[in-house]
C-alpha positions in Angstrom: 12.7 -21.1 -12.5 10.4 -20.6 -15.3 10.1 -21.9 -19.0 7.7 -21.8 -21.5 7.7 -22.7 -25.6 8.5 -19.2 -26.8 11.4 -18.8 -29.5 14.8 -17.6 -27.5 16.1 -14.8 -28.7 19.9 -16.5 -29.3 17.9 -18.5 -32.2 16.3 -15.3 -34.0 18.1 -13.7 -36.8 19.8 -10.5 -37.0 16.9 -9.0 -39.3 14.3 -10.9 -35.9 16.1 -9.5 -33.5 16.1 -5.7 -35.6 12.5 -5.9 -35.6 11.9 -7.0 -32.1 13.7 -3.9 -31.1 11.9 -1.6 -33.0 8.5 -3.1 -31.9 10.2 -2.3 -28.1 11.3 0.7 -28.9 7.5 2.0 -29.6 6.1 -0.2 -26.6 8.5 1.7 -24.0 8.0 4.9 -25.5 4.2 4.6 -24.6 5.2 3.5 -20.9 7.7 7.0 -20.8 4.8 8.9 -21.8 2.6 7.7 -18.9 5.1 9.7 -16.8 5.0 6.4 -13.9 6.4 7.6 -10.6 6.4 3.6 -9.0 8.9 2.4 -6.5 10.2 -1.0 -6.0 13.1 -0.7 -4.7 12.6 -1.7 -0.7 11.0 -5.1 0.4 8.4 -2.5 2.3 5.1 -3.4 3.7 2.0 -1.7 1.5 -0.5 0.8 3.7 -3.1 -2.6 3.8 -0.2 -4.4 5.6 0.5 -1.7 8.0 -3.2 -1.2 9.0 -3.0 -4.5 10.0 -1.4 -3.5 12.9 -3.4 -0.2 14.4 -4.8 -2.9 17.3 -1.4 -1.9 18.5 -2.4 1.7 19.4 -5.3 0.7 21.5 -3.4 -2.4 23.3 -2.6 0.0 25.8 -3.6 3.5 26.9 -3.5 5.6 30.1 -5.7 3.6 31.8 -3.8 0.2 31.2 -2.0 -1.9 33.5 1.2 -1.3 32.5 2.8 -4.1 35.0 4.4 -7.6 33.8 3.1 -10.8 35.3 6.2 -10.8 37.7 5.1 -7.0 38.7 7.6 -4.9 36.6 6.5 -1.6 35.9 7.4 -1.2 32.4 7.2 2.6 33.1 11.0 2.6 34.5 14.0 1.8 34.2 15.5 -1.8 33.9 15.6 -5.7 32.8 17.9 -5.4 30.5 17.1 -8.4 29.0 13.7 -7.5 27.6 10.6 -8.6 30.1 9.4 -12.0 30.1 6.1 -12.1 28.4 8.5 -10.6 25.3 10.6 -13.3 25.6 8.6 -16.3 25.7 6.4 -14.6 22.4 9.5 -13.5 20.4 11.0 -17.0 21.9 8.2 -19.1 20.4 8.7 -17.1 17.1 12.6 -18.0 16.8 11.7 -21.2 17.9 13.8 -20.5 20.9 13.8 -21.2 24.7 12.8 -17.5 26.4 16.4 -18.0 28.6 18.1 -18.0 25.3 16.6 -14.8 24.5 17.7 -10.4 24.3 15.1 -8.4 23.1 16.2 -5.4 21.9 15.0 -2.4 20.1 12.9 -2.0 17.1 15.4 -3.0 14.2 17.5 -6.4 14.1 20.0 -4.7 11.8 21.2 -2.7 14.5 21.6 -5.5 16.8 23.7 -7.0 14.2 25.4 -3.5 13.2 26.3 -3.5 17.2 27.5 -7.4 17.5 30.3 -6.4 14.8 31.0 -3.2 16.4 31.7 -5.0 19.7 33.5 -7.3 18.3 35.6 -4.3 16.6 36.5 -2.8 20.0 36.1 -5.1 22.4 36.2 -9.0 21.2 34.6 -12.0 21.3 34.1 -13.9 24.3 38.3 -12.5 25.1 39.3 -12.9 22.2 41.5 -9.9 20.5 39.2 -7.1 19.7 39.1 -7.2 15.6 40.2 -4.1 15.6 44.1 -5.1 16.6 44.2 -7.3 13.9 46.0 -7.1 11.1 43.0 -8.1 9.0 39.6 -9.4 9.0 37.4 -10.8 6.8 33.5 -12.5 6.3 31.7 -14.4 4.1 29.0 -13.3 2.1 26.4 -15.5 0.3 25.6 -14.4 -3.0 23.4 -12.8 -4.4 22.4 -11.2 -0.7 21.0 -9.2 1.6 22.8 -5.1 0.6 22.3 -4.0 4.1 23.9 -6.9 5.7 27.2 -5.8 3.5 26.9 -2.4 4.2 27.6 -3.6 7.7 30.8 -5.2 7.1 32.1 -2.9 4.3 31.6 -0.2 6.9 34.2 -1.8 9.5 36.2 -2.0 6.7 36.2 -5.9 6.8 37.2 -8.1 3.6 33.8 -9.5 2.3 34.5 -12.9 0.2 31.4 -13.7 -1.9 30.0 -17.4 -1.4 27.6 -18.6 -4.4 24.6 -19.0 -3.3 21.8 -22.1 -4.5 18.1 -23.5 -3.8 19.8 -25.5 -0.6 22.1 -22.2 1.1 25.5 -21.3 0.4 28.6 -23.5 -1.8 29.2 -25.3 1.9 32.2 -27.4 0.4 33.3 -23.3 -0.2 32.3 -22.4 3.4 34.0 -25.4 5.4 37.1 -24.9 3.4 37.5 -21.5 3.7 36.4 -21.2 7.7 38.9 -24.1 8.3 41.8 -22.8 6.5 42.1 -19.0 6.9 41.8 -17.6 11.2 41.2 -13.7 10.0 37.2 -15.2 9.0 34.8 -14.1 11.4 31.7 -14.6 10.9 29.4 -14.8 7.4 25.9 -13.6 6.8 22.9 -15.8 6.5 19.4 -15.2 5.7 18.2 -18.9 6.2 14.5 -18.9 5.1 12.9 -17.2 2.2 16.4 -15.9 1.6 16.6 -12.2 0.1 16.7 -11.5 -2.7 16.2 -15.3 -4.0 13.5 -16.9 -1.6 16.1 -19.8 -0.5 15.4 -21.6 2.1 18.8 -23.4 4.0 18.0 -27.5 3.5 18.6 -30.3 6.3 21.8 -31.1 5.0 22.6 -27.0 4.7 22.2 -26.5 8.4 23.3 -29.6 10.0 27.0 -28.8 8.3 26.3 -24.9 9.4 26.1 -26.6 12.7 29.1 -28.6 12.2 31.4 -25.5 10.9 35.3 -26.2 12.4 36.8 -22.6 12.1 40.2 -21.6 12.5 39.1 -18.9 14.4 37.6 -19.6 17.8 35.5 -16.1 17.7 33.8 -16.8 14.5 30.1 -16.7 14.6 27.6 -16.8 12.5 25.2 -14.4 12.0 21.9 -16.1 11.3 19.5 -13.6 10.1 16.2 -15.7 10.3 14.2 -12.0 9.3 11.5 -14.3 7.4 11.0 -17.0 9.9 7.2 -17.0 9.4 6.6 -14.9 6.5 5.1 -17.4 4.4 2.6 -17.0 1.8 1.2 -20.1 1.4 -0.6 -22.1 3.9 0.0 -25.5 1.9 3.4 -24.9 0.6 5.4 -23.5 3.5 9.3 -24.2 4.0 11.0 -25.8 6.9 14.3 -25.3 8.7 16.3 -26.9 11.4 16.6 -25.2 14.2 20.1 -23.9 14.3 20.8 -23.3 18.0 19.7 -26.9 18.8 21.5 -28.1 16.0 24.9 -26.9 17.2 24.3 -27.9 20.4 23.9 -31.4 19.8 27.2 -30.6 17.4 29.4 -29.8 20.3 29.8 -26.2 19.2 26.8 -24.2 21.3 28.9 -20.8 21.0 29.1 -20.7 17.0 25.7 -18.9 16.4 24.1 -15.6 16.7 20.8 -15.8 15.5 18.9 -12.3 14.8 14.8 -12.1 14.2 12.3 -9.2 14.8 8.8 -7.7 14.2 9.8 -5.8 11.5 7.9 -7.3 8.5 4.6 -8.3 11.3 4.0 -5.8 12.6 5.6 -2.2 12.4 9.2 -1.5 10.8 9.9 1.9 12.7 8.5 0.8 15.9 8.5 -3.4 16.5 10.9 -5.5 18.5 13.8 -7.0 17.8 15.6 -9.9 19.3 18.6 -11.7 19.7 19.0 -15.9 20.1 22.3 -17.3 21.5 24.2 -19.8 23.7 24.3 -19.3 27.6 28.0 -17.9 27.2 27.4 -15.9 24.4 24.6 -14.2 26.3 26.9 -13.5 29.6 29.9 -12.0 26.9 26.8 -9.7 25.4 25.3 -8.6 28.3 28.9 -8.0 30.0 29.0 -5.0 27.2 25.3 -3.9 27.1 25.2 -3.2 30.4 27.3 -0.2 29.9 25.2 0.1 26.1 21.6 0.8 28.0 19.6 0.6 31.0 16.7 -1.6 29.1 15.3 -1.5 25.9 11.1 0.0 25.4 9.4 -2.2 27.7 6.0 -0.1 26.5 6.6 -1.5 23.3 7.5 -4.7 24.2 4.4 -5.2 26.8 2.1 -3.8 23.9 3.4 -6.6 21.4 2.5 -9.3 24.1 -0.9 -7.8 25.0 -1.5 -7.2 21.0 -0.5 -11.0 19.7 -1.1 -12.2 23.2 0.4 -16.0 21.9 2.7 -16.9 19.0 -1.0 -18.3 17.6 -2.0 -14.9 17.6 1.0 -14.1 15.4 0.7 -16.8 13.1 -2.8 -15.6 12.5 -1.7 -12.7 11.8 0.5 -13.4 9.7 -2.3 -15.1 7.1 -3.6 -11.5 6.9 -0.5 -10.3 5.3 0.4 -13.4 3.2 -3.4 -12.7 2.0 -2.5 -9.1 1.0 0.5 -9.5 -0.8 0.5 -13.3 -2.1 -1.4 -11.8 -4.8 1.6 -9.7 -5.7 4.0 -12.2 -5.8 1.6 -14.6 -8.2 1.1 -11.3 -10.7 5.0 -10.6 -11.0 5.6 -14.2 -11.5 2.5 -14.5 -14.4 3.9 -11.7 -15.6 7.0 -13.1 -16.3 6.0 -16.4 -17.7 3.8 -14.8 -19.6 6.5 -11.9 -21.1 9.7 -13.5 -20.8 9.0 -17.6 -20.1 11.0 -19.5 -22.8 12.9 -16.6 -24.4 16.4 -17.7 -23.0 16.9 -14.3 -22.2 16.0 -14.6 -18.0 15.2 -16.4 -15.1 13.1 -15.8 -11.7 12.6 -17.7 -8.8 9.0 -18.3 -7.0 9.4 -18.5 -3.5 6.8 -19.8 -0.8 7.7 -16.7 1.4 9.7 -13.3 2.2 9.9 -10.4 0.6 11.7 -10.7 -2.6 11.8 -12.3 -6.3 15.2 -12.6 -7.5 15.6 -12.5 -11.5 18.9 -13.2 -13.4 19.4 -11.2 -16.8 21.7 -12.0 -19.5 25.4 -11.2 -18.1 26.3 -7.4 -18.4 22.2 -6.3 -19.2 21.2 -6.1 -15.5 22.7 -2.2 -14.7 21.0 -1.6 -18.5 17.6 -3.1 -17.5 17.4 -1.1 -13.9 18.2 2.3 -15.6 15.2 1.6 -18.6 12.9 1.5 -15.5 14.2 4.2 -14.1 14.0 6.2 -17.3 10.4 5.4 -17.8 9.6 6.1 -13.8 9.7 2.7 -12.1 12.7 2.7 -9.3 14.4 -0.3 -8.8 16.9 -1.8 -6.2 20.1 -0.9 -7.6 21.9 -3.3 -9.8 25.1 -4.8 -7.9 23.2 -4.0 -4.4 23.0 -8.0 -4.0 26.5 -8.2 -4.2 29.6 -7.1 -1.5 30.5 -3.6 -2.9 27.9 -3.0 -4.7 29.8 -5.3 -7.7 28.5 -8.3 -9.1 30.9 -9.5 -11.9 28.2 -10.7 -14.1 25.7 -7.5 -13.7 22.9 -9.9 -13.8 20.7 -9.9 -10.9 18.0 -7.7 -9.9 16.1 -7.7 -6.8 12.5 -7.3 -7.1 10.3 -6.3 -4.6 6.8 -6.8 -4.9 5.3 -5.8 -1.9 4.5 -2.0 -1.6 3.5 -0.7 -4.5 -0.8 -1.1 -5.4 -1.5 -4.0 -6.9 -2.4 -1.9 -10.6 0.4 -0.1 -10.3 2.5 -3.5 -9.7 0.8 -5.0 -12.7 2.2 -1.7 -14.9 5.7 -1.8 -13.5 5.7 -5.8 -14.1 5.3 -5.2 -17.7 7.5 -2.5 -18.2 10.4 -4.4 -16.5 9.8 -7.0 -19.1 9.8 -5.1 -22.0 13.0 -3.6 -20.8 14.3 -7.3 -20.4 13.3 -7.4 -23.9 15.0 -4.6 -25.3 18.1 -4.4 -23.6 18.4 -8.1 -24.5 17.3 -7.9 -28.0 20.1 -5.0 -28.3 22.9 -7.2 -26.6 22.5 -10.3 -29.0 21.9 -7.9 -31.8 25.4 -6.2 -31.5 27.2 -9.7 -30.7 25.9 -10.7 -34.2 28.6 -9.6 -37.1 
């Protein structure tokens, strides 16, 4: 979090704070007469990212052998399981053994969209389908990932928020609740370089993940590592436990589902996704996939392998897009310290990786601070999208995402959402004051 030796608006006068918000007033005006059209509101790769990736077009073409090392034609039909050479790259990524390994299509949110749907109609591992129960509900970290909720809120599932911190979820909160109530199923995690706050699960966070004893014997949980080596520092990178080894060696190899794809390396319409689970997990999944599809795009999947050729070709290329956007990341966070650092009126985190900055407004200013922007033509995520329902009882986060937009145009939108920090502050304290 940041700080700095500014004078915090809960200390200025009434006449201060009158004057502050008259000198905003004028400052946004001149940013509503610029007529902006910016959007931040997806963690999207930029065009620089993107092109990044074009080798993929010429890793195959008509002429190509378009065979596996085991002599598959990835032409037809079949392995349902994704081919090899896919496995052991995406397995390497996930820090996973290949045999532990589904590759999938080209979005992990539809894998885990299609885990909870199966588990709807047809059960866990034979357990009663979800859908005969009388209810069911999940955990949700907070603030979190809005897509992950939309899952669950679509099922019609209870979502239970968890607070989230700089170590993972309230895990006194988690054990507690898992042990005592049999209708929890599952909870989301995004493990490393968290969305929206950059959190990355500690040692202790994992190993008691690991160690969960639910009431409910199909509980899983859905480990969403989307960010796994999304870093943007070479010298400051975070590290996290293995899950699936770490239950393992806890006696509880069934408990996790973990999800991972290309989404964020290469392209989001048309990468790879995968899934990483126990031996009997896999037979439960594929027992219901079989009837699902034939085999997932083995093109695509041979073109990844022949593009990256090794997880080393990966990690390279993942410098190339912590290069491109680390520079966003820095300018938000300047920005910030520079605007807002030692005002009392915000906070931000600085994360070593993903896609998101997470800042916390003054409670009841965040909904106000997102529709300034708007007003003035900079689109951000919605306020209360961190949040199950679209609710967060204190209306103070706000997901920033600093990635697509041009770096200029991300310097302008920066200081815009500051001096609407500012103002709808400023105006907050001013009408508190009698």
């Amino acid at each position: 979090m940041a700080e700095s030796a500014k004078k915090p608006y809960q200390e200025m006068s009434r006449d201060e704070l009158a004057d502050e918000i008259a000198a905003l007033k004028a400052e946004y005006k001149k940013y509503q007469a610029m007529e902006l059209q910016l959007d931040m509101s997806r963690g999207k790769p930029c065009r620089e990212q993107l092109d990044l990736s074009m080798g993929l077009m010429d890793a195959l073409n008509s002429t190509a052998d378009l065979s596996c090392e085991d002599g598959t034609d990835c032409r037809n039909y079949g392995v349902l399981g994704g081919i090899q050479e896919a496995k052991v790259l995406i397995g390497d990524m996930m820090e996973n053994n290949p045999d532990n390994i589904l590759i999938y299509g080209n979005s992990s949110l539809n894998v885990m969209y299609d885990q909870v749907s199966r588990s709807m109609t047809h059960g866990v591992m034979g357990s009663t389908p979800w859908c005969k129960l009388d209810k069911v509900k999940w955990l949700c970290p907070v603030p979190g990932y809005d897509r992950h909720f939309g899952i669950t809120e679509y099922f019609g599932i209870e979502m239970i928020p968890v607070p989230m911190s700089p170590t993972g979820p309230d895990m006194d909160m988690v054990e507690k609740l898992v042990a005592e109530d049999e209708a929890i199923k599952g909870i989301w995690c995004v493990p490393k370089y968290s969305n929206p706050q950059g959190y990355s699960y500690s040692d202790e966070t994992v190993r008691r993940f690991a160690r969960l004893k639910p009431a409910a014997k199909d509980f899983r949980i859905y480990w969403d590592n989307a960010y796994g080596i999304h870093h943007l520092y070479d010298d400051r990178q975070d590290y996290l436990i293995e899950i699936l080894a770490e239950c393992k060696r806890a006696g509880n190899p069934d408990l996790v589902y973990k999800f991972a794809s290309t989404s964020k390396i290469t392209f989001p319409g048309s990468g790879i996704a995968a899934l990483a689970t126990s031996a009997n997990n896999l037979e439960d999944i594929k027992n219901q996939l079989k009837h699902q599809t034939i085999g997932h795009d083995k093109v695509n999947q041979l073109r990844h392998v022949r593009f990256f050729k090794d997880i080393h070709g990966m990690v390279e290329h993942m410098r190339k897009h912590a290069a491109i956007i680390r520079p966003k990341f820095e300018l938000v966070e300047n920005t910030f310290e520079e605007n807002l650092g030692g005002l009392g009126i915000g906070s931000w985190t600085c994360p070593n990786g993903g896609y998101f900055i997470s800042f916390d407004a003054l409670e009841g200013c965040a909904a106000a601070i997102v529709d300034r922007a708007k007003k003035a033509g900079v689109k951000l995520t919605p306020a209360g999208a961190t949040w199950p329902y679209h609710k967060d009882p204190h209306d103070s986060n706000i997901r920033i995402a600093p990635t697509y937009p041009p770096l200029e145009d991300l310097r302008t939108a920066a200081q815009l959402f500051t001096v609407c920090v500012r103002l709808v502050s400023a105006e907050k304290l001013y009408s508190e004051m009698k």
